[in-house]
C-alpha positions in Angstrom: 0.0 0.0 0.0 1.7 3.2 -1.2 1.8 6.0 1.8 4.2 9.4 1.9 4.3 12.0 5.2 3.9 15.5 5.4 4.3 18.0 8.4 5.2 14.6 10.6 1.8 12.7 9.5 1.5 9.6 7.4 -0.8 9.4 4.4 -2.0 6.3 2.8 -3.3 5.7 -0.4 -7.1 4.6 -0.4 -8.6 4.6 -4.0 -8.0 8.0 -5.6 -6.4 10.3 -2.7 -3.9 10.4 0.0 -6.0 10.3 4.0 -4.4 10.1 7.2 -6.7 8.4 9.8 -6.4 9.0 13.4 -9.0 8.3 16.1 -11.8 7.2 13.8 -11.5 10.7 11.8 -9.9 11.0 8.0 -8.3 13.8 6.5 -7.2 14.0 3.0 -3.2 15.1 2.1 -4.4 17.6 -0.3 -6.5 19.3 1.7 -4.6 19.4 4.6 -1.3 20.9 2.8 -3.9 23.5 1.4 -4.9 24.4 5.4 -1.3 24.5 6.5 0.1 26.9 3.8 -3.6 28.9 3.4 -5.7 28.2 6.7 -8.9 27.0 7.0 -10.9 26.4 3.5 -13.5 28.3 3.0 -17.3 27.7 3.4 -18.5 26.0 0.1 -15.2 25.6 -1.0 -13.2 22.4 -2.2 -9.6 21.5 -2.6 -8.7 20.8 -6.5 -5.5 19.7 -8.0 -4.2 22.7 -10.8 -3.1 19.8 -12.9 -5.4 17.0 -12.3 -3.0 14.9 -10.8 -3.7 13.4 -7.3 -0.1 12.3 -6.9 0.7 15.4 -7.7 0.1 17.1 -3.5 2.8 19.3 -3.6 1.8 23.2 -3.1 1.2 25.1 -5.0 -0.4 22.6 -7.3 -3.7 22.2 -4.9 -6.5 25.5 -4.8 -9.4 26.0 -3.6 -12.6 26.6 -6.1 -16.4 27.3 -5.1 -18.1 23.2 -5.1 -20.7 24.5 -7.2 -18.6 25.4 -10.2 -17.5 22.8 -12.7 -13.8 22.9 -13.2 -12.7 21.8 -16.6 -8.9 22.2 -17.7 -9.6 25.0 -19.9 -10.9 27.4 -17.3 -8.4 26.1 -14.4 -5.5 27.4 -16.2 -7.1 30.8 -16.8 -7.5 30.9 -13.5 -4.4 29.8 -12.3 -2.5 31.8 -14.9 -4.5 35.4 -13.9 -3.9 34.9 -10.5 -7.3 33.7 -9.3 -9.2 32.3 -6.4 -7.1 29.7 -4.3 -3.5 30.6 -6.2 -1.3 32.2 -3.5 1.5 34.6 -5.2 
């Protein structure tokens, strides 16, 4: 079972994404490496990987984009290239 660490935590591979598990709760490598560069995410907000690849965790290739837009590659690297929601300069 692949696994990697971050900020002293291990992260194990479960289906598509990275989690670490501790006392019965999960979090997900991306988002936490978004929190610990960023803060908290915001209120109807997700983590999404720039280039689509979830091996890919490294910042800054993680941002934050509102859950009810659709994210296609065309419009992510508009955004990402103009500097928009989620990219940190």
């Amino acid at each position: 079972m692949a696994s990697t660490y971050f900020n002293g935590n291990r992260y194990t591979r479960s289906g598509k994404y990275y989690y670490k598990t501790r006392w019965k709760s999960r979090t997900a490598l991306h988002r936490d490496i978004w929190e610990f560069h960023n803060g908290p995410i915001p209120p109807g907000f997700h983590v999404h990987h720039i280039d689509h690849d979830r091996e890919n965790n490294g910042f800054p290739s993680v941002m934050v984009s509102p859950r009810h837009l659709r994210i296609d590659k065309r419009r992510l690297s508009l955004w990402f290239n103009t500097g928009g929601l989620g990219v940190k300069e």
